[in-house]
N, C-alpha and C positions, 0 to 999 in steps of 0.2 A: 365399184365406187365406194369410195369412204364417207362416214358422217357423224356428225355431231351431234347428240340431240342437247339442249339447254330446257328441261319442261318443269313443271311446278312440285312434283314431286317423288321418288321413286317409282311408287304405284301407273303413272301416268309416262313414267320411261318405261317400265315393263311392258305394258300393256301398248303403246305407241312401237314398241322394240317388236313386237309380235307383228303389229298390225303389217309393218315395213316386212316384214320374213314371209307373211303368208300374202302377198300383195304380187300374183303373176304376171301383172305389168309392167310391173320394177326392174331395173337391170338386177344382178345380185350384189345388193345393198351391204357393206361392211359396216356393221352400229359401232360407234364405240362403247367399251361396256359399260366407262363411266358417265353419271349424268353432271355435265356442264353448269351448276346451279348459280356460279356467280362470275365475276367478271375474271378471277386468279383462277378457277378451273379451266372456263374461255381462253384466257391465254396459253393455259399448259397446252392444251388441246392443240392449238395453234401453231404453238412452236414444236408438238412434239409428235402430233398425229397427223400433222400434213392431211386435212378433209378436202371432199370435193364438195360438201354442201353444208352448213351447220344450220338446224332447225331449232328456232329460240320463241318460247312461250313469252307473248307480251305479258303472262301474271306475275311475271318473277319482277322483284323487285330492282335489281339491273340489267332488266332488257332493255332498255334505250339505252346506257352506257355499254353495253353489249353489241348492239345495233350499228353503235358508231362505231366502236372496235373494227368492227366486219367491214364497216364500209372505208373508212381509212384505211384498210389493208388489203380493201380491193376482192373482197374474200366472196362469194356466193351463200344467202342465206336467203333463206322461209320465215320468215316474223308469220308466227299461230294468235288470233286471237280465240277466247270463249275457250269452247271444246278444243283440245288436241287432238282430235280425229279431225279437226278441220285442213292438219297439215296433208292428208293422204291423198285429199283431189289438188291440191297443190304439189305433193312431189309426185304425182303421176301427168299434170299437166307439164309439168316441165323435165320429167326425164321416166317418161314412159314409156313404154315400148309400144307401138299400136303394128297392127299388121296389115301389110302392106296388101292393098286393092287393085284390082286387074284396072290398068289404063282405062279411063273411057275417054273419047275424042267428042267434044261438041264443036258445033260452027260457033261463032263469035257470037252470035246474036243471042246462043242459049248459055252465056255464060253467067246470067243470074241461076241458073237450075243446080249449076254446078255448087254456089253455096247454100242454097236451099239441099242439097244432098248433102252437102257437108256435115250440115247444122242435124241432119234427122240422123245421120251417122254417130254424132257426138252423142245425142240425147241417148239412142239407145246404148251406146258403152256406159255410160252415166247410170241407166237403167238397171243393167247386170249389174253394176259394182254396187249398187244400191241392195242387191241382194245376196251379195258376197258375202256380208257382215251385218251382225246387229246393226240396222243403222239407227236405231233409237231404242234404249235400254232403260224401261219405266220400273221402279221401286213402288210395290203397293203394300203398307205395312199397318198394323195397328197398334195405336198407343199402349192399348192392353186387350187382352184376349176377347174375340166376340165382341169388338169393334164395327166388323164387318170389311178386312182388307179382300178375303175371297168373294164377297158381291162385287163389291166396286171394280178387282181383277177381272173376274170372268166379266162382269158387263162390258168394261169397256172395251174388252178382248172382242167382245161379240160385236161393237161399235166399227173397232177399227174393221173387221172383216168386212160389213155391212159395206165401206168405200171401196171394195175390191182390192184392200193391201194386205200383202203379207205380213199376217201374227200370229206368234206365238204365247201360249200363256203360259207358267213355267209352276210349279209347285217348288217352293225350294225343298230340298230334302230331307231338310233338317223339322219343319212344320209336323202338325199333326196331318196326318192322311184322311183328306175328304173327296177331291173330287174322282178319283177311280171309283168309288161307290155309288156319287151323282150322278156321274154320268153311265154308272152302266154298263163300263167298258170292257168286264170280263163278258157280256154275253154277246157283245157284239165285236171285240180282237181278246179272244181268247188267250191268244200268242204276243200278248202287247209285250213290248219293252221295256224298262224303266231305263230312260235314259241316261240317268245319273246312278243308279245302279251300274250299270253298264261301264261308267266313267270311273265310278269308285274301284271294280275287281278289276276291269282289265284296263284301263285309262285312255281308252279310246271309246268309239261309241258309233252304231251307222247313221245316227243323226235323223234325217228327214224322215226316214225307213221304219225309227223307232216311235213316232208320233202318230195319235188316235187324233184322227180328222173328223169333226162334223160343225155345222154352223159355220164352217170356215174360216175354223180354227183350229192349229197345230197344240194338240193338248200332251204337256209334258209332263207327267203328274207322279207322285208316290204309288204304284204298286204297291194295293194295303196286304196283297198274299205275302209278300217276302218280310221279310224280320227287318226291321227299321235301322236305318245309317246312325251310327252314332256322331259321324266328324265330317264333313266336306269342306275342303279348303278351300282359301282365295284361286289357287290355280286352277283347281279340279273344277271351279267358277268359272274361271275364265276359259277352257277349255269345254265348259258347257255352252256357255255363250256362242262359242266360233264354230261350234258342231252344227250349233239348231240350223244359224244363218236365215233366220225373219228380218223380212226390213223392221217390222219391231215384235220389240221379247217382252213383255210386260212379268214379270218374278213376282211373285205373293210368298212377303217372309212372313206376315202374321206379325205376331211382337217382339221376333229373332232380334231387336235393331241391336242390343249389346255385343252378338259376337262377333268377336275381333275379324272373322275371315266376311264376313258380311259390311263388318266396317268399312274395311279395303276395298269391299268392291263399290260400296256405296259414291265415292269419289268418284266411279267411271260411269253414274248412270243421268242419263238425259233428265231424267222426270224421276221428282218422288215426291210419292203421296203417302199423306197420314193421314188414318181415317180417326176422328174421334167422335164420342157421343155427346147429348146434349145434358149432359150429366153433371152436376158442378161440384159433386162429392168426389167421386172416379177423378175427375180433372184435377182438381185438388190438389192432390197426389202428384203431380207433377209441377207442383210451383211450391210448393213450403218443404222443410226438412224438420223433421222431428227431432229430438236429441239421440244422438248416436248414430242415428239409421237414414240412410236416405233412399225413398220408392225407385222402385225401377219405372215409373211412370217419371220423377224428374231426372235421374241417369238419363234415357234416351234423350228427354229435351234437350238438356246441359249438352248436352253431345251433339246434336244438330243445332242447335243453336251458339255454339261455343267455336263450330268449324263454319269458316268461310266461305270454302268451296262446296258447303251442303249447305249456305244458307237459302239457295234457289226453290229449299224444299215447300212442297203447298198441305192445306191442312183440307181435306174434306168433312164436312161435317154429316155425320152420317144421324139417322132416324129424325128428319122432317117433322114433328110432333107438332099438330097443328093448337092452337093455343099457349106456346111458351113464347116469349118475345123472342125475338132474333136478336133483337140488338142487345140485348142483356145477355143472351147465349156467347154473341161474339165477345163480348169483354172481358171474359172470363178467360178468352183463349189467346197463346204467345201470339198469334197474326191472324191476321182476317182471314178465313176460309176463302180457297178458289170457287170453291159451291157446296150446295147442301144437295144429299142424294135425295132419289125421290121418296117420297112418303109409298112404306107398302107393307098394310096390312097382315099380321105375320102370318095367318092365315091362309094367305097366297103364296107366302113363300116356301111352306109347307106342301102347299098343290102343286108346285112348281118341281119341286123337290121329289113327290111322287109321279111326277110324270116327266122326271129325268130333262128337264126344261132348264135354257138360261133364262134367267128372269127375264132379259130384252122381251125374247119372244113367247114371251106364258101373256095371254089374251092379247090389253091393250097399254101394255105398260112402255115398250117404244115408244111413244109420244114423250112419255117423262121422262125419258134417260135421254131422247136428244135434246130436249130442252135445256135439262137438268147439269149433263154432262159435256154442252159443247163447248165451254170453255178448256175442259182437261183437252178435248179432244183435240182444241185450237193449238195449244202447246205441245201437242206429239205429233200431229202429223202437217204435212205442207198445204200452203192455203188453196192448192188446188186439191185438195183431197177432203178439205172441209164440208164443201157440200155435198151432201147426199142423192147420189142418180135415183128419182124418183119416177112413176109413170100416173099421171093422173093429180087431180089436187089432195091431196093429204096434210099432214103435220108439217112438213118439212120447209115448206114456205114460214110460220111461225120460226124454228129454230133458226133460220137465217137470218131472220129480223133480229134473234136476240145476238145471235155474233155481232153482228156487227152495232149495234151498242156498246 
C-alpha cells in the first residue's frame, strides 16, 4: 500500500516514516519520500503517486484546504491532530493486520460475552503497542548547570515506576557522567552496557539486555570507565529511543538545549521540563543582552520560546527556599512554573548520595515529591495511572486532593 504523509515538519516525517517501517501490524506500507507540506505538493502527489491513504497534520497551515481536496476527490485520508504519533492507532485501526482467532460458538443468549471478549481483546493489543515504543518521551534539562535536571529526572523516574509503568531514565551522552557512580552500578553489573555506546561503535544495541534495573527503573546511563562520546546525532537519538522501548523514556540533557542534534529531537518529545533556581542574578542572564554577547541562559530561552511547537515546554522551579516570596520568584520568570520541587536540605542529599538512594525513597521524603510532583506526573502519564495503589492510610489520600484542584 502506498502513502502520503502531509506532517508539520521534516523531523516529524522522519520520525512518523520510521514509526510506519517498524509497526508489524501494518501491511507493508510504501512512504512517499516527499513530505506533502502544502496544497501544490497534495496535488503532485495526487496526480503522480496514485496513494492508497494520505496522512495530513491538522498543524499545517492548509490542512483544511487539503482536507477538502481529499474529500472532493473521493480520496482516503487520516486528519492527525496534537502529536503525529497520534496517526499510528489510527492507521492500524483501519488497516492492520490483527490475527485471526480460533472460532468460538456461543448460544444466542451469551452473545453480550462475545463483546465483552472483544473489548478485553482490543485493550490488550493496545497494551503491547503501548510498549512497542516510547509512548511518552519527557526532556528534563537545566537552564544552566547544577540547576538540578538529574534530581527532578531520576525522581520522577522513581514516581512513574512507583504506578507499576514501564520507565526509563536515559543519561544523554553527551552530559557529564553521574549516575554510574550514584548508583553503584560497577559493583553491582560489572558487565553493564552503555547503551549509546553500543549505538555509537556498532549502531545497534541489545536494548532492554543493556539496562541496570533497580527501584524499577530501566537506568541508561554514561559508563564513566570508557572515554567519553564526543558527538551523537539526531538518528543515533532516534535509534536510542526505539531500542530502550519504555512506555516512558524520561532523557536528562542537563544544559545541552543548544545542540543542534538535541534540538531536532526536542520537537518529538511529549514533556519538557526546565528546571531553574530561585535565583534572579543567574536568571537574569536569560532576559537582557549585553553589548556584543548574548548568555547562553537567553539562547536557550529565545529558542524555546521563539519555536511554537516547543512552546508546551514547563518550567520547574527548583530549591524551595522557605522565606523568599514566591510571587516575586514567579515574576521574574518567562511562565509560571508547573511546580516548585521539594525543599531538601543538602545535607540529605549528600546522605542519600552515600547510600546509593533515590531521593523518593532516602527516609520520608515521598510525601513531598508526590505532593510536589503530581502535577508533572498528571501530564505524562494516563489518568488511570495517577493514583497511587496504596495499602493502609498514608500520604496518598492528600496527593489526590491536590490533583484534582
Amino acid at each position: 500500500m502506498k502513502v502520503v504523509l502531509s506532517v508539520r515538519s521534516n523531523v516529524a516525517f522522519n520520525y512518523l516514516d520510521k514509526l510506519i517501517e517498524k509497526e508489524d501490524s501494518l501491511p507493508d506500507f510504501e512512504v512517499r519520500s516527499q513530505n506533502a507540506m502544502n496544497v501544490r505538493d497534495l496535488e503532485d502527489a495526487i496526480e503522480f503517486y496514485n496513494a492508497d491513504v494520505y496522512v495530513i497534520d491538522m498543524n499545517l497551515g492548509d490542512s483544511q484546504n487539503m482536507i477538502d481536496i481529499l474529500s472532493q476527490a473521493d480520496l482516503p485520508y487520516i486528519a492527525v491532530r496534537e502529536d503525529i504519533k497520534n496517526a499510528m492507532p489510527l492507521l492500524i485501526e483501519k488497516y492492520g493486520v490483527v490475527e485471526e482467532k480460533a472460532d468460538i460458538h456461543y448460544e444466542h443468549e451469551e452473545r453480550e460475552k462475545i463483546v465483552i471478549q472483544e473489548k478485553i481483546i482490543e485493550k490488550e493489543i493496545i497494551r503491547t503497542k503501548y510498549k512497542a515504543i516510547p509512548s511518552k518521551v519527557v526532556i528534563v534539562g537545566s537552564l544552566y548547570r547544577g540547576a538540578g535536571s538529574t534530581l527532578l529526572a531520576a525522581n520522577l523516574a522513581r514516581m512513574v515506576a512507583k504506578r507499576g509503568v514501564d520507565v526509563s531514565y536515559v543519561e544523554h551522552p553527551l552530559i557529564k557522567p553521574y549516575m554510574f557512580d550514584y548508583l553503584q552500578i560497577i559493583e553491582e553489573a560489572p558487565n553493564y552496557v552503555d547503551v549509546s555506546m553500543s549505538i555509537k561503535v556498532d549502531g545497534v544495541s541489545r536494548a532492554k539486555s543493556d539496562s541496570f534495573q533497580r527501584d524499577g527503573i530501566n537506568w541508561h546511563v554514561i559508563d564513566s570507565r570508557k572515554p567519553l562520546l564526543t558527538s551523537f546525532s539526531y538518528e543515533e537519538l532516534l535509534v536510542l529511543s526505539h531500542s530502550i522501548q519504555s512506555s516512558v523514556m524520561i532523557i536528562d540533557i542537563s544544559d545541552r538545549w543548544l545542540d543542534p542534534e538535541i534540538q531536532k529531537y526536542l520537537f518529538l518529545a511529549d514533556s519538557i521540563l526546565l528546571c531553574v533556581e530561585p535565583d534572579p542574578i543567574k536568571y537574569d542572564r536569560s532576559i537582557y543582552t549585553t553589548t556584543g554577547y548574548i548568555a547562553k541562559e537567553k539562547q536557550i530561552m529565545d529558542f524555546l520560546t521563539s519555536n511554537l511547537e516547543l512552546s508546551h515546554f514547563d518550567m520547574v522551579l527548583m530549591k524551595n527556599v522557605k522565606g523568599i516570596d514566591a510571587k516575586t520568584v514567579r515574576g521574574m520568570l518567562h511562565k509560571k512554573p508547573i511546580t516548585t520541587f521539594p525543599y531538601i536540605p543538602y545535607q540529605d542529599i549528600q546522605k542519600a548520595l552515600f547510600k546509593s538512594k533515590v531521593m523518593y525513597d532516602f527516609e520520608n521524603y515521598s510525601a513531598d515529591f508526590e505532593e510536589n510532583l503530581i502535577t508533572v506526573i498528571a501530564k505524562v502519564l494516563p489518568k488511570e495511572y495517577i493514583e497511587l495503589e496504596h495499602e493502609g492510610d498514608n500520604i496518598f489520600t492528600k496527593v489526590i486532593n491536590v490533583f484534582k484542584k
